[in-house]
C-alpha positions in Angstrom: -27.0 46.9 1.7 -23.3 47.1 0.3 -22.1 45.7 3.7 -24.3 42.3 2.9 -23.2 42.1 -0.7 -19.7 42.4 0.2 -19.9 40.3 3.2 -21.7 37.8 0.8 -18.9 38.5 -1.9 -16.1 37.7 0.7 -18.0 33.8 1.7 -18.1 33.5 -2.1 -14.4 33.8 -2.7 -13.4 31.9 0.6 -15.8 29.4 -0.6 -14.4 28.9 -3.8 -10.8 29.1 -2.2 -11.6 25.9 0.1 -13.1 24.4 -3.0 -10.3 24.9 -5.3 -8.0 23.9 -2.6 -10.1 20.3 -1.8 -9.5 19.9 -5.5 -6.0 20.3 -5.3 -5.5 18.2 -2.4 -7.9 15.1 -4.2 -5.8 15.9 -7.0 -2.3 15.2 -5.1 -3.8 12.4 -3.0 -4.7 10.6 -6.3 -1.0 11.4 -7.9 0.5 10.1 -4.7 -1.7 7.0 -4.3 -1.1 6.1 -7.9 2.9 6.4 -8.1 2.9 4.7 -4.8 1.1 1.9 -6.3 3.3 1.7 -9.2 6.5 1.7 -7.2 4.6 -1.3 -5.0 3.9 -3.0 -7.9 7.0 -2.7 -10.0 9.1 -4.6 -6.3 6.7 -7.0 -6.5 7.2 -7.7 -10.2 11.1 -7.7 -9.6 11.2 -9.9 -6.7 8.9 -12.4 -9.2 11.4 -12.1 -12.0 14.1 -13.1 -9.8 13.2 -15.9 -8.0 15.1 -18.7 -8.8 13.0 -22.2 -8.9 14.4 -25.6 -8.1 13.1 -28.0 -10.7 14.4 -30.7 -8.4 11.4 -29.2 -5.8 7.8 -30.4 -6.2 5.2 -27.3 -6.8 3.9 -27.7 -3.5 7.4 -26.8 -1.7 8.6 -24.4 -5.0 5.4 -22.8 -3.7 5.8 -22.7 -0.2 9.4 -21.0 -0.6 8.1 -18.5 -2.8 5.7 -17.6 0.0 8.0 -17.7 2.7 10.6 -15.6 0.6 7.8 -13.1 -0.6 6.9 -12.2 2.5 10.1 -12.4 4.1 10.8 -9.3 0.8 7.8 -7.4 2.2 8.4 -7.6 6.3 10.4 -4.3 5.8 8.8 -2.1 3.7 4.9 -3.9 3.4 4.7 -4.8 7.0 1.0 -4.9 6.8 0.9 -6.8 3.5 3.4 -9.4 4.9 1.2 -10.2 7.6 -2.0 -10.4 5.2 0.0 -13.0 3.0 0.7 -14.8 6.0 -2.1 -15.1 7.9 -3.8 -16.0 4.6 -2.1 -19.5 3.6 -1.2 -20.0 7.3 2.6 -19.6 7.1 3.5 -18.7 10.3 1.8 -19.3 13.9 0.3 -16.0 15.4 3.6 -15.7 17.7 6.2 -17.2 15.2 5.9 -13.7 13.3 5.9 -11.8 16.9 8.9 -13.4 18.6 6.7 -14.6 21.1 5.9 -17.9 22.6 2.2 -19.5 21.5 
């Protein structure tokens, strides 16, 4: 019988070991996602801060550049968030962003 308690001891601790280690790795996922986040956020903010508006532009066009230089600031590092932008207020043709014809 000490053979089954000790095998049963031995799933316990490996058990609790993958537990404890999930925990860990949740733990670091959440720390990353949330400084990563932070760091997205705080370029964002900067590139906001310093734009530099033309009151001699209407809205409309002040607009439009801020778009177009927005996600011109994110086509290096945001790849993926500079298309979204994009494709959302219809800035560029599906091949204009692509180098490709139509």
């Amino acid at each position: 019988m000490s053979t089954l308690s000790d095998t049963m001891r031995g799933v316990e601790y490996r058990d609790a070991r993958l537990q404890a280690q999930a925990s860990r790795d949740d733990l670091n996922f959440d720390a990353g996602y949330n400084i990563g986040m932070a760091e997205a956020e705080h370029e964002i903010a900067g590139f906001a801060k310093k734009y530099k508006a033309d009151p001699s532009e209407s809205m409309d066009a002040r607009c439009q550049r801020f778009v177009a230089e927005f996600i011109g600031s994110c086509d290096c590092c945001y790849d993926e968030l500079a298309k979204a932008v994009a494709q959302a207020v219809g800035m560029f043709e599906e091949g204009d962003r692509d180098g490709k014809d139509g």
